[in-house]
N, C-alpha and C positions, 0 to 999 in steps of 0.2 A: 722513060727508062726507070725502073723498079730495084734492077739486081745487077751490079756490075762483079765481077768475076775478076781476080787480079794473082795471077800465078806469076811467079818469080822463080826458073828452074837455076839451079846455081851448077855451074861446073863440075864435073865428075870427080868423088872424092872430097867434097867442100865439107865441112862439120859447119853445122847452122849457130849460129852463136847473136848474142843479144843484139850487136852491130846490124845482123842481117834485118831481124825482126823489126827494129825501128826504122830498117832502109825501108820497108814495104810500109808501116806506118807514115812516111813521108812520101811515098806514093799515091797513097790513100789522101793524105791530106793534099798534095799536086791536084789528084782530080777533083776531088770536092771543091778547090778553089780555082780551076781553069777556067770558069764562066762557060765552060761547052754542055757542064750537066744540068738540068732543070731538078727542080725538086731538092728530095737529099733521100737518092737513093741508098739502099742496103748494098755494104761495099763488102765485099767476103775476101781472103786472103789466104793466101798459101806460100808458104815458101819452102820450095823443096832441096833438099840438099841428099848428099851420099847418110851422113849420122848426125847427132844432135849432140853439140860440146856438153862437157862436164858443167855441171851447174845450172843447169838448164831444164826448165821444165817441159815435160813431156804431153803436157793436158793443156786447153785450152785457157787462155790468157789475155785479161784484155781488148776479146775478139780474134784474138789468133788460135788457130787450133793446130797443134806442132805434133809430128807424129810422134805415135809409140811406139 
């Protein structure tokens, strides 16, 4: 395994805020450490929400890419 794919769709109306973005960072880091993945594939992330709170950036970050 090369590329795991990791979408997080939030409830209808959610505003994405920093809390969510580390939840999915903590996922990432679940997998990489469950001993089910070989290697250290490329982990890609999305977390989708209704809008993106105030303060928050809108570009890629860290590995995350938050929409515009």
């Amino acid at each position: 395994m090369q590329n795991i794919l990791l979408i997080e769709l939030k409830k209808g109306g959610f505003k994405l805020n920093r809390q969510e973005v580390n939840q999915a960072d903590g996922y990432v880091q679940d997998i990489a450490g469950s001993g089910f993945v070989n290697g250290s594939p490329f982990i890609t992330t999305w977390v989708l929400g209704r809008s993106i709170a105030a303060g928050m950036s809108t570009t890629e970050r860290d590995g995350y890419c938050l929409p515009a």
